[in-house]
C-alpha positions as CSV (number, residue, x, y, z in Angstrom):
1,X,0.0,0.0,0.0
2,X,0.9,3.5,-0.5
3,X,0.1,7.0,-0.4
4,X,-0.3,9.1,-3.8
5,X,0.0,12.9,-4.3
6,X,0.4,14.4,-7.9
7,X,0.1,17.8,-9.1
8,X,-0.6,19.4,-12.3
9,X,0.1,23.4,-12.6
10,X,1.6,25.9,-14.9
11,X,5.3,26.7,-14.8
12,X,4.3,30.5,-14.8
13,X,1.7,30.2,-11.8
14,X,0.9,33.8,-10.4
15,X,2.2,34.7,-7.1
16,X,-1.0,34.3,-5.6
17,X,-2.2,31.0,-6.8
18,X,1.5,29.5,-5.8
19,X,1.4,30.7,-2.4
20,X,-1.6,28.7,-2.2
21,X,0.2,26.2,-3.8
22,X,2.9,25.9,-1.9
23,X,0.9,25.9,1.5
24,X,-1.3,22.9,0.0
25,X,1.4,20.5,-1.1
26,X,3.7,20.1,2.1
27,X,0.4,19.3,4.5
28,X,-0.5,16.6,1.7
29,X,2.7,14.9,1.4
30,X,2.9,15.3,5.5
31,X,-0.6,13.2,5.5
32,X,1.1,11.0,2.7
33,X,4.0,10.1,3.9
34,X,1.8,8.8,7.6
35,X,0.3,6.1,5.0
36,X,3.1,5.2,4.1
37,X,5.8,4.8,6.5
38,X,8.9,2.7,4.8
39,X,9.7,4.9,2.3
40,X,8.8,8.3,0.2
41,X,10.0,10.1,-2.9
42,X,8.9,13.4,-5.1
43,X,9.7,13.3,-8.9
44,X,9.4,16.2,-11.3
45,X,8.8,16.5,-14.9
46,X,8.2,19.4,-17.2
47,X,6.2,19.1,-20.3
48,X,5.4,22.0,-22.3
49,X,4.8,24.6,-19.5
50,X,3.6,22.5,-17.3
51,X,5.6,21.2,-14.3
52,X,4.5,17.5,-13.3
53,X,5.4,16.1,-9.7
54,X,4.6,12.4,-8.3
55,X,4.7,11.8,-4.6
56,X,4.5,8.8,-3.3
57,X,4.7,6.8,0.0
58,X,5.4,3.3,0.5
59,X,4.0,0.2,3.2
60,X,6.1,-2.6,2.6
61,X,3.0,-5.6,2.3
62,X,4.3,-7.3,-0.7
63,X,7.6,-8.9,-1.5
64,X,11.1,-9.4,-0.4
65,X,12.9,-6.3,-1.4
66,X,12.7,-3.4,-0.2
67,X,10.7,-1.1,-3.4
68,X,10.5,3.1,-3.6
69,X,7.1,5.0,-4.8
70,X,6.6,6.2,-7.0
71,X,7.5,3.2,-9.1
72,X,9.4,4.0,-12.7
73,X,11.5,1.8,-15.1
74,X,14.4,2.4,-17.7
75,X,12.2,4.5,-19.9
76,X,10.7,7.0,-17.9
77,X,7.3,5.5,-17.4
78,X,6.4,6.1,-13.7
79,X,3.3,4.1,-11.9
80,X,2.2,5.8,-8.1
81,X,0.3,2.6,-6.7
82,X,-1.7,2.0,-3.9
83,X,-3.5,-1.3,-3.9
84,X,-3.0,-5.2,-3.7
85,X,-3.1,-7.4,-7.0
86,X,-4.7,-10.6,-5.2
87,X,-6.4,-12.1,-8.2
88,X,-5.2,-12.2,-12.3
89,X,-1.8,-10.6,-12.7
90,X,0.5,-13.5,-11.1
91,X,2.7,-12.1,-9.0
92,X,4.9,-14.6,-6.1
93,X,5.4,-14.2,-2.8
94,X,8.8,-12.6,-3.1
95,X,7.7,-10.3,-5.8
96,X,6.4,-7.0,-5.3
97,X,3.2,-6.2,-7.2
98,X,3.8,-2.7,-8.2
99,X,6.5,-3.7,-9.4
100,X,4.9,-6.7,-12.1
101,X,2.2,-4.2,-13.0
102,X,4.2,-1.2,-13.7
103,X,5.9,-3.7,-16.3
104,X,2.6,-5.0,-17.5
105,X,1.5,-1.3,-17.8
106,X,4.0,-0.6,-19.7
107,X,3.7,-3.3,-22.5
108,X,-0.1,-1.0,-23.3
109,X,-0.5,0.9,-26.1
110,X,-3.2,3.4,-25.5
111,X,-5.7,4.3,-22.7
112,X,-8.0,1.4,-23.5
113,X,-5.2,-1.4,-23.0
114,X,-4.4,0.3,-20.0
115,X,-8.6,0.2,-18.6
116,X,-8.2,-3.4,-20.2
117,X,-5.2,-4.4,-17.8
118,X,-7.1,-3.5,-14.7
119,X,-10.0,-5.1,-15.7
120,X,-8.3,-8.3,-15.2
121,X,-6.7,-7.7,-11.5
122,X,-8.6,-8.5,-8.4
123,X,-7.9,-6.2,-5.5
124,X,-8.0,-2.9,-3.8
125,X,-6.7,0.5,-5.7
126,X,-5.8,3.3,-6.5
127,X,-3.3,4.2,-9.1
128,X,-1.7,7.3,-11.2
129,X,0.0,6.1,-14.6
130,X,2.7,8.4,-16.6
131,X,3.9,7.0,-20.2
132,X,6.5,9.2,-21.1
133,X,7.1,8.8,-24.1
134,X,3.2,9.7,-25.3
135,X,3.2,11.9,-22.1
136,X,-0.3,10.3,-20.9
137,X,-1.1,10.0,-17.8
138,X,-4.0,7.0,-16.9
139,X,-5.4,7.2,-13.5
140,X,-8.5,5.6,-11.3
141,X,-9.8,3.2,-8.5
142,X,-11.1,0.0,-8.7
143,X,-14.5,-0.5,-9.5
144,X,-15.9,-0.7,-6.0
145,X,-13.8,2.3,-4.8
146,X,-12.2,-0.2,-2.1
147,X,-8.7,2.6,-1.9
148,X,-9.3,6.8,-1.5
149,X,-8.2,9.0,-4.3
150,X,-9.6,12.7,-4.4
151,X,-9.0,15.1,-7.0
152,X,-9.2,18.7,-7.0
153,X,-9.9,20.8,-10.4
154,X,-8.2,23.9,-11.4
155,X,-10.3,26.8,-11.0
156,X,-9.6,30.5,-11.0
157,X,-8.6,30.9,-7.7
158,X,-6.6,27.6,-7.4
159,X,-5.4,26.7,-11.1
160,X,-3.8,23.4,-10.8
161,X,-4.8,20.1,-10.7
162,X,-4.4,17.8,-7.9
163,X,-4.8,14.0,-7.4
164,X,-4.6,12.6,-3.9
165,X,-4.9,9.7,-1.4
166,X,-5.1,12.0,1.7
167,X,-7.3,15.4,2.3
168,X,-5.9,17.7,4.8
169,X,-9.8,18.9,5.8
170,X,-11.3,21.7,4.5
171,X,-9.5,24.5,3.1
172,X,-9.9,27.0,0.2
173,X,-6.9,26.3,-1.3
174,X,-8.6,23.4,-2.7
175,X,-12.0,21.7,-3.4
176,X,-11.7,18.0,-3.0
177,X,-13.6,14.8,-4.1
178,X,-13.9,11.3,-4.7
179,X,-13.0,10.2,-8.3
180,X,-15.6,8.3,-9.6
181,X,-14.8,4.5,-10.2
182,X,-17.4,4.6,-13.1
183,X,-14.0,4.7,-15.7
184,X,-10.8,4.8,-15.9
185,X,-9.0,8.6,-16.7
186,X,-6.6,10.0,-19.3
187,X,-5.1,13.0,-20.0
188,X,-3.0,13.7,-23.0
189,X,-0.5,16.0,-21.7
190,X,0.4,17.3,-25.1
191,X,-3.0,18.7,-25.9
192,X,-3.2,20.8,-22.8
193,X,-2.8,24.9,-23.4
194,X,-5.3,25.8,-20.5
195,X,-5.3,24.0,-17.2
196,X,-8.7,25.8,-16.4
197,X,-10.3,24.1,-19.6
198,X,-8.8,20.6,-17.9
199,X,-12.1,19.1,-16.9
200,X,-13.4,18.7,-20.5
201,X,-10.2,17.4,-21.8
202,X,-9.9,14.4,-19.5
203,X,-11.1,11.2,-21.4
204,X,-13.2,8.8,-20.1
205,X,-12.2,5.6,-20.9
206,X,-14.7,2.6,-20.6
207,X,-14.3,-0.3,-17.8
208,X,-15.8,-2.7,-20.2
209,X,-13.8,-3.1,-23.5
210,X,-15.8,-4.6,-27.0
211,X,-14.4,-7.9,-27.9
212,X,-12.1,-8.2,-24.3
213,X,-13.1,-10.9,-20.9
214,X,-12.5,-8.8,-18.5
215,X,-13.6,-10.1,-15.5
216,X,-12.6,-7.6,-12.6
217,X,-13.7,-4.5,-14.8
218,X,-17.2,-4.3,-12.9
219,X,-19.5,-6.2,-10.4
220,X,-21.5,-8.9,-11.4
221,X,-25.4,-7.7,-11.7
222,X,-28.0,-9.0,-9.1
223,X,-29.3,-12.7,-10.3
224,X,-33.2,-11.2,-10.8
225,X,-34.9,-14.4,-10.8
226,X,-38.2,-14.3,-8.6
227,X,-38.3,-17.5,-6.5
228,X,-42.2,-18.6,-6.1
229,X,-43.0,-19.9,-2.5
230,X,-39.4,-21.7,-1.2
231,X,-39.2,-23.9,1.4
232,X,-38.3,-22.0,5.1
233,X,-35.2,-22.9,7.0
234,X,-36.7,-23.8,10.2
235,X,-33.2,-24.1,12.6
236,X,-29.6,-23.2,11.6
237,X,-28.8,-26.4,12.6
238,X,-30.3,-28.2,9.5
239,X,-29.3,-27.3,5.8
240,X,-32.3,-27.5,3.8
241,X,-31.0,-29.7,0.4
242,X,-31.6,-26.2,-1.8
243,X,-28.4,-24.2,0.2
244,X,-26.5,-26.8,0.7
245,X,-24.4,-26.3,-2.3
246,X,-24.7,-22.6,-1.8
247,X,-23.6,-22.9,1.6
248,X,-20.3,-25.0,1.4
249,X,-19.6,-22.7,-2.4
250,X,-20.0,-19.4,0.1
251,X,-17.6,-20.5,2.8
252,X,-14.8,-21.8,0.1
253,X,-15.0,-18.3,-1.7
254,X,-15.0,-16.4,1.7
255,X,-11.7,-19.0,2.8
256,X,-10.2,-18.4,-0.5
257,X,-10.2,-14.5,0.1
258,X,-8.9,-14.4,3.3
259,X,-6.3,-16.6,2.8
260,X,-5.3,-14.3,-0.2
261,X,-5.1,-11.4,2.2
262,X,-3.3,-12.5,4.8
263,X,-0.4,-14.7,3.4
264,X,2.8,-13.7,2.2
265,X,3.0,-10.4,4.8
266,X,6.7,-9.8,5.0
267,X,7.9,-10.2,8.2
268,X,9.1,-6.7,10.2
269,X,12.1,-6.5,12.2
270,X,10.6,-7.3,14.9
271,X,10.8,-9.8,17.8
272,X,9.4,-13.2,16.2
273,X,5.9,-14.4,17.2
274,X,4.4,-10.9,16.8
275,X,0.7,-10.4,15.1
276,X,0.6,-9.5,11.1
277,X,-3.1,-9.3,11.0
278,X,-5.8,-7.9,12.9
279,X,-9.5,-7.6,12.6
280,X,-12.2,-5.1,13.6
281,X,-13.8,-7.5,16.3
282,X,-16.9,-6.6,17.9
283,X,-18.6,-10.7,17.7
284,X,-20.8,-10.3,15.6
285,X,-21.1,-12.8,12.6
286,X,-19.0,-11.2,9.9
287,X,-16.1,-10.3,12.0
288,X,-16.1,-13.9,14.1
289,X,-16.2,-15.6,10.4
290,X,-13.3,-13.9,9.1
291,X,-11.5,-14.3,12.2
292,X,-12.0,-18.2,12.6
293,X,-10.9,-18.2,8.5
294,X,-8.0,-16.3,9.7
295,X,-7.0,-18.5,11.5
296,X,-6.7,-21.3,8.8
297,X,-4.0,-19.2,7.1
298,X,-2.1,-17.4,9.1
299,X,1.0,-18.9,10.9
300,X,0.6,-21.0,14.0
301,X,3.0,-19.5,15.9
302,X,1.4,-15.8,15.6
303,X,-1.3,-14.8,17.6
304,X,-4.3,-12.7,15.7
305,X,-5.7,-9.8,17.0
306,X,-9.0,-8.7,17.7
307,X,-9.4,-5.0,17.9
308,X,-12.6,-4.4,20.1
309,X,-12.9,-0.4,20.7
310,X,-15.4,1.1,23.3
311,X,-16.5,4.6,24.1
312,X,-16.8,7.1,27.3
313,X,-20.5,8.5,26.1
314,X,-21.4,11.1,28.7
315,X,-25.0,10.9,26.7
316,X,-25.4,7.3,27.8
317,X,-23.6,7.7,30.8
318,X,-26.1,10.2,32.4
319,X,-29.0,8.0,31.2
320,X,-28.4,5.0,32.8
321,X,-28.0,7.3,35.9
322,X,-31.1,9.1,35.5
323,X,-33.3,8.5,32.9
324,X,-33.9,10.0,29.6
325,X,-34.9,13.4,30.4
326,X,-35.6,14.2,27.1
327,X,-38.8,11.8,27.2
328,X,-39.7,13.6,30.4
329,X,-42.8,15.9,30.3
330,X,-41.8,19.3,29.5
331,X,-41.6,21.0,33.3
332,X,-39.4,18.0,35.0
333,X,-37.2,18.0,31.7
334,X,-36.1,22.0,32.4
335,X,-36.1,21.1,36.2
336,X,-33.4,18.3,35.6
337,X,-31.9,20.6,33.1
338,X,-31.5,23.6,35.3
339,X,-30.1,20.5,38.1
340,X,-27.6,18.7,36.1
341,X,-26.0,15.6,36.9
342,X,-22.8,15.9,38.2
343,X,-20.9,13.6,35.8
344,X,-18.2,13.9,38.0
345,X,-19.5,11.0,40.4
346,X,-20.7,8.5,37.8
347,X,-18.4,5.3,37.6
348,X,-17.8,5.5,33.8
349,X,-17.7,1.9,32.2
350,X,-16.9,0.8,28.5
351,X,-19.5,-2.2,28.9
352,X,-20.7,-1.0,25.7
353,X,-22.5,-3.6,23.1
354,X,-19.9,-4.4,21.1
355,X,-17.7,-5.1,24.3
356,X,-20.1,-7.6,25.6
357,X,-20.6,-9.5,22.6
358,X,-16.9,-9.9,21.7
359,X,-16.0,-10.9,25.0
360,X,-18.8,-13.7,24.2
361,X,-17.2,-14.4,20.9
362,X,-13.8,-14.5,22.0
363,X,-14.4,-17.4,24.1
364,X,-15.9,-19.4,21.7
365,X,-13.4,-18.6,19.5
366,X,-11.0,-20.2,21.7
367,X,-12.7,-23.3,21.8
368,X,-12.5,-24.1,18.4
369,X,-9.2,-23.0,17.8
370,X,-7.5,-23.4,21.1
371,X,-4.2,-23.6,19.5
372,X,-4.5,-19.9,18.4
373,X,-3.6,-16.9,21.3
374,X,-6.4,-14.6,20.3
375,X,-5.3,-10.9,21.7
376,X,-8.7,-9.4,22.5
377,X,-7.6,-6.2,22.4
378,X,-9.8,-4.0,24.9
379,X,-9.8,-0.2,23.4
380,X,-11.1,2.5,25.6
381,X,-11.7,6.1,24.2
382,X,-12.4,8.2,27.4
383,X,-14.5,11.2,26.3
384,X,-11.7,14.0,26.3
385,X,-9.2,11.8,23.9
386,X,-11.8,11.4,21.4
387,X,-13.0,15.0,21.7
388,X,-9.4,15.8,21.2
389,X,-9.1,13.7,18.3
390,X,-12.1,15.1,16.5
391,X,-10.3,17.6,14.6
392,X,-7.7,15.4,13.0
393,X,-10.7,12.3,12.3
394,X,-12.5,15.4,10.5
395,X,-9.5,16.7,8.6
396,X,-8.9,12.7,7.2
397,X,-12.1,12.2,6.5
398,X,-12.8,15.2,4.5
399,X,-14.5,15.6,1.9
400,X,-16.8,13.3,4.0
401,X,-18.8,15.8,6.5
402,X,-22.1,14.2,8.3
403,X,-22.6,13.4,11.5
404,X,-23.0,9.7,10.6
405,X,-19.2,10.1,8.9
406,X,-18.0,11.5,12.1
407,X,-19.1,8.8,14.3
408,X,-17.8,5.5,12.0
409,X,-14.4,7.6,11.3
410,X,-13.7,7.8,14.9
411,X,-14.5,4.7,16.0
412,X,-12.2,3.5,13.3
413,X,-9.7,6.0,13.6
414,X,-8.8,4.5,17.4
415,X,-9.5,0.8,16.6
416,X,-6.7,1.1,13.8
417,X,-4.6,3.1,16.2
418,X,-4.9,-0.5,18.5
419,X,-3.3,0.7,21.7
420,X,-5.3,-0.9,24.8
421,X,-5.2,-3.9,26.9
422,X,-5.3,-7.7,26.8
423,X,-5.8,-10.3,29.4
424,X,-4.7,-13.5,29.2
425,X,-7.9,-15.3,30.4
426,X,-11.2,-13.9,31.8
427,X,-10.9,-12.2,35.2
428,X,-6.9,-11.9,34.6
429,X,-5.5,-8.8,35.0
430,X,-5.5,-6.5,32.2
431,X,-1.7,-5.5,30.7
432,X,-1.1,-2.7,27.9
433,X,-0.7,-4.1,24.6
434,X,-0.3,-2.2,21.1
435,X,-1.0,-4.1,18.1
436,X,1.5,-4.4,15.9
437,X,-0.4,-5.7,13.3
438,X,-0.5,-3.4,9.7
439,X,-2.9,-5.6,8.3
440,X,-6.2,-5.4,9.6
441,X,-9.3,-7.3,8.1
442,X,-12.6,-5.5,8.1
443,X,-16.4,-7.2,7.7
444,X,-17.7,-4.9,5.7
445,X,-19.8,-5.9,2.8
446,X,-21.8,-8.5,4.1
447,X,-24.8,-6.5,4.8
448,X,-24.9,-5.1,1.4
449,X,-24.0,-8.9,-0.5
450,X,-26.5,-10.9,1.8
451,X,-29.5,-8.7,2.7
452,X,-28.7,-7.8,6.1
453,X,-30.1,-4.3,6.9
454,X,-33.7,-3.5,8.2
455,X,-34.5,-2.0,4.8
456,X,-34.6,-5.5,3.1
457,X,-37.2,-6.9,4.9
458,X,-39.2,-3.3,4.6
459,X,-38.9,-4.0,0.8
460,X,-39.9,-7.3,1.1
461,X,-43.3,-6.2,3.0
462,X,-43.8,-4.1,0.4
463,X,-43.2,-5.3,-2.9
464,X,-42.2,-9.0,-2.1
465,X,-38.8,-10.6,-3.9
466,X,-39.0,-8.6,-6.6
467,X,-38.4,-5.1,-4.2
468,X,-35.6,-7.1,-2.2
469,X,-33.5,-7.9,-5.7
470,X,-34.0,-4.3,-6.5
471,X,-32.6,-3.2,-3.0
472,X,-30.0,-5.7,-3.2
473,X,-28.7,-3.7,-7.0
474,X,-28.9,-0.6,-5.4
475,X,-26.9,-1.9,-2.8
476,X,-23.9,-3.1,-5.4
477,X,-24.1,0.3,-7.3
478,X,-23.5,2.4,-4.2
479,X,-21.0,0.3,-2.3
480,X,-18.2,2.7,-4.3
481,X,-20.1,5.9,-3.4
482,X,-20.7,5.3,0.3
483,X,-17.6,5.1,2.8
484,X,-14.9,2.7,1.5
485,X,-12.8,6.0,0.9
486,X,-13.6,7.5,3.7
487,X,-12.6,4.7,6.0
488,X,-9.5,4.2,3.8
489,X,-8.4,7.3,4.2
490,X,-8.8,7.2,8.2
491,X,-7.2,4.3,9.0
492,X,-4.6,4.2,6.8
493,X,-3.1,7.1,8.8
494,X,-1.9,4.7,10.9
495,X,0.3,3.4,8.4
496,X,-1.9,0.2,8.3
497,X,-4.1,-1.3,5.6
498,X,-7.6,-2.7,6.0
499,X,-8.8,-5.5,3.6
500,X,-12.5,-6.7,3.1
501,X,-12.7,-10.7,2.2
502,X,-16.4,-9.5,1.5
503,X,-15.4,-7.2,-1.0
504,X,-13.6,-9.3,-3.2
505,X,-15.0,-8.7,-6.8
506,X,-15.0,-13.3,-6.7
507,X,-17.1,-12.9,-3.6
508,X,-19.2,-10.1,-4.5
509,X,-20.0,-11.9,-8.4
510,X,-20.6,-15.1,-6.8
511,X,-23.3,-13.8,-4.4
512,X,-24.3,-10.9,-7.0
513,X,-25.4,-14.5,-9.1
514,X,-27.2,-16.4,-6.3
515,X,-31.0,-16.4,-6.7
516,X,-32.3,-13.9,-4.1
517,X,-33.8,-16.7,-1.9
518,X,-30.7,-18.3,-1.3
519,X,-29.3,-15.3,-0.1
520,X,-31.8,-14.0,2.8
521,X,-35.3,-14.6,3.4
522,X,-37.5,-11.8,4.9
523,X,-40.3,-14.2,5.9
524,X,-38.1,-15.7,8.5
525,X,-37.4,-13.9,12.2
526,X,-34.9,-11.4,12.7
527,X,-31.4,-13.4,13.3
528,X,-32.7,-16.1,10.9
529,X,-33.7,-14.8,8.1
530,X,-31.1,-11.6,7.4
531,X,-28.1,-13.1,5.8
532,X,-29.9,-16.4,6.2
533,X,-27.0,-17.8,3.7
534,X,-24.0,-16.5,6.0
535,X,-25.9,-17.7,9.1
536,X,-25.7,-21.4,7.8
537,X,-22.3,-21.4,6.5
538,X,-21.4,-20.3,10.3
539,X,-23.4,-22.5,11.9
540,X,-21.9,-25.1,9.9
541,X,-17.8,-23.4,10.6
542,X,-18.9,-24.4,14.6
543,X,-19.7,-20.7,15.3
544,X,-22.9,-21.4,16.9
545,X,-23.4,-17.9,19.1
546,X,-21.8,-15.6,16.2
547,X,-24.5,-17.6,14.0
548,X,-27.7,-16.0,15.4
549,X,-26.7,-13.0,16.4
550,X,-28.4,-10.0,15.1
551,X,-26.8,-6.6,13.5
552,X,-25.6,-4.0,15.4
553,X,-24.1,-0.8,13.4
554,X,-20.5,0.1,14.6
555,X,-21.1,3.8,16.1
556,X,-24.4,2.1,18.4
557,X,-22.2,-1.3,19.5
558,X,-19.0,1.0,20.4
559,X,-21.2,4.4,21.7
560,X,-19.1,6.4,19.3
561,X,-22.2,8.0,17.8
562,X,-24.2,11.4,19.3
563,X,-21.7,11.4,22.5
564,X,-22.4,14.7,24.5
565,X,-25.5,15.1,26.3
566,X,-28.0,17.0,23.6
567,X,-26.9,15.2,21.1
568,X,-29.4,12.4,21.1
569,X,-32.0,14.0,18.4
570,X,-29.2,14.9,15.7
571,X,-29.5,13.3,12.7
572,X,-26.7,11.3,10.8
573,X,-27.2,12.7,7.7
574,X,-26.7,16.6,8.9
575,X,-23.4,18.2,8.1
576,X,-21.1,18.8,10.9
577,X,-21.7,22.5,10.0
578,X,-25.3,22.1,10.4
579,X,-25.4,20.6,14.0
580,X,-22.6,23.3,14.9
581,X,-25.0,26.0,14.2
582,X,-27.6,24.2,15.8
């Protein structure tokens, strides 16, 4: 993984617009070089009148030798590259992938062989793509948007163009946002005379290519077959003879993609023994599946962490003291207003949802794999570190701004970070631990894939199957729209990388191809029937708690959300201006 910065301005920029400029670029390579820790290196090119300059950072994941960003060969053709190739470009342990592509890369043509190259690799990115010789420059993300890359277009007051994996928050030296993952990009350097006319003169190259099998060019479409009345799965416990195919297909993909994301991490210099991979923990099914799969693939010797964050909420805090008072009728709520509680005296304790469930999950994690050590790693956020930390989630996530992005970032933002405590066995002391891990495996996707959210049943008692496969597109199309960059961008200022085994394009075509009723069944109870497929294939993997439990979103399991007291009626989808001013 890496961080990428590029920048594209006139050699003759005014005083004014450089100063800008110049106060832009250093903050961006700052935030870059955090991503990327091992290495980092500027080049500059002039073409025309225009001055070119590729930043890039590096996080040794992939390979034996030790590699510089940004990536360039003997004839001038440089490659800035964040993202894993797990799937269609072969690339060996000891190899590093940046490395095979930039070759492969090189080998295209035009701007379609180049779309046509990616459309054949499996895995997160985000990448920036100079041939020098033809001075044009390819760039994009993968098609589910799985790796952040903003871009900024010139304008009057700020005439240069900027593409980068990092914001540094909102400024007006620039007006950042997500690059769509509809196409890939090109610019032909030669043609440009006006960087303000930029916009209109950037190609759009198609993901799907005439004549070419490209299979990682775009998600599969949603299998839209209406099932007529199929039989109900009565108990987990029994596979009905229609899934049982599905069942045992879903947990080989799902086995096949972690294993591809957690083997061949180089070693650090470290002592030996330490954890390479981590997962966002809080017990509920996705996380527990992808940790017991984990565990198939990654060294014996090396424990796995579980990172399990928790939140001081004054909100909460105060309620379970004295009530809601915001339900109370409207002369005891001012008298209890007027009388606050003295938070002072309340025993504050992270016993928060997600802590109680993956301190359930843990254990039976360690029954099935006893030969594992499992770190559940306890993180505590008290109030006034993550109020202190607000600015800096903010500035990552940006140009993400709702309330709703505010309260996943920062729950994020400190489970990446992974500094705690662990305890050997339950009751045992606790003992500060900081994950060394830099690979951390997230759950995400599951929900989207498998029908798990409250709006697929509403769909369902609405417009029956044929509502539930239209919810389940809509679903696919937005994944790249929604948060991937965002979280991206957050956590990878830790110098770590998140991968999704949900989100591999195998995993997401495969269930994308399922018939809807093998998927999820809205007839059926709530922790039955939502991700009725997953439940099954868990069930039969020996996770019989993690199998029935229901969802929980991540900023209501950890508290993270609507913190301070007054905040309990603000809505996710406000800006963070709005509720300021409220």
């Amino acid at each position: 993984m890496c961080g990428i910065l590029f920048s594209l301005r006139s050699t003759s920029l005014d005083d004014r617009p450089l100063d800008h400029y110049n106060s832009l670029f250093p903050k961006l390579a700052g935030a870059i070089a955090a991503r990327g820790p091992d290495a980092q290196d500027t080049l500059h090119y002039n073409v025309a009148q225009l001055t070119v300059t590729f930043c890039a950072s590096e996080l040794r994941l992939r390979g034996e030798t030790f590699v510089t960003q940004p990536h360039r060969d003997s004839e001038g053709n440089v490659l800035c590259w964040n993202g894993e190739i797990f799937e269609g470009l072969s690339v060996a342990a000891a190899e590093n992938d940046g490395t095979k592509l930039l070759y492969a890369l090189a080998q295209c043509r035009n701007a379609y062989d180049v779309s046509s190259t990616f459309g054949t690799i499996e895995g997160p990115y985000a990448f920036l793509y100079y041939h020098r010789s033809t001075n044009m420059l390819c760039f994009g993300r993968d098609p589910l948007g799985r790796r952040s890359l903003l871009v900024h277009y010139p304008d009057a007051s700020n005439p240069y163009f900027v593409l980068s994996s990092v914001s540094a928050g909102a400024d007006p030296v620039y007006a950042l946002e997500e690059l769509s993952t509809e196409h890939i990009f090109a610019i032909d350097l030669n043609a440009i005379d006006d960087l303000l006319e930029l916009r209109t003169r950037i190609t759009k190259v198609p993901r799907d290519i005439e004549g070419k099998v490209l299979p990682f060019a775009r998600p599969s479409t949603v299998n839209r077959t209406i099932p007529g009345d199929p039989p109900k799965v009565e108990v987990l416990d029994r596979i009905p003879p229609h899934l049982t195919v599905a069942v045992d297909e879903l947990i080989a993909q799902l086995d096949r993609s972690v294993m591809l994301r957690v083997r061949d991490i180089p070693p650090r210099e470290t002592a030996a023994g330490e954890a390479r991979v981590a997962v966002f923990f809080s017990g509920g099914i996705d996380s527990t599946v992808i940790a017991f799969l984990a565990d198939r693939h990654v060294p014996p010797d090396e424990p796995i962490d579980l990172l399990n964050v928790a939140f001081e909420n004054p909100r909460k805090q105060a309620v379970k003291v004295e009530g809601n008072i915001y339900a109370l009728p409207k002369r005891e709520k001012k008298q209890k207003l007027r009388d606050p509680l003295d938070y002072s005296t309340v025993k504050v304790t992270y016993d928060v949802p997600d802590r109680l469930t993956g301190l359930q999950e843990v254990e039976e994690l360690r029954r099935l794999c006893p030969h594992r050590t499992w770190n559940f790693l306890e993180i505590d956020v008290p109030f006034g570190e993550s109020q202190s930390a607000r600015a800096t989630v903010e500035a990552l996530m940006y140009p993400s701004r709702t309330v709703m992005d505010l309260s996943l970032a920062i729950a994020l933002y400190f489970a990446a970070r992974g500094v705690g405590q662990i305890r050997q066995h339950p009751g045992a002391e606790a003992q500060p631990y900081t994950s060394p891990a830099r690979v951390l495996l997230n759950g995400l996707g599951s929900d989207e894939l498998l029908g798990g959210y409250g709006r697929h049943r509403t769909a369902f008692k609405a417009a029956g199957w044929q509502a539930v496969i239209d919810e389940l597109q809509t679903e696919i199309d937005r994944i790249p729209t929604r948060n991937l960059g965002r979280d991206d961008r957050v956590i990878s200022s830790w110098g770590k990388e998140t991968r999704h085994p949900f989100l591999s394009l195998s995993v997401v075509n495969f269930l994308a191809e399922l018939p809807v009723h093998l998927k999820v069944d809205p007839r059926l109870a709530a922790g039955l029937g939502e991700k009725l497929l997953l439940r099954l294939a868990a069930r039969k993997l020996g996770l019989v708690e993690a199998s029935s439990r229901k969802k929980r979103a991540m900023q209501f399991g950890s508290h993270s959300a609507r913190m301070a007291p007054g905040e309990g009626d603000r809505k996710g989808d406000n800006t963070l201006r709005d509720t300021l001013s409220t």
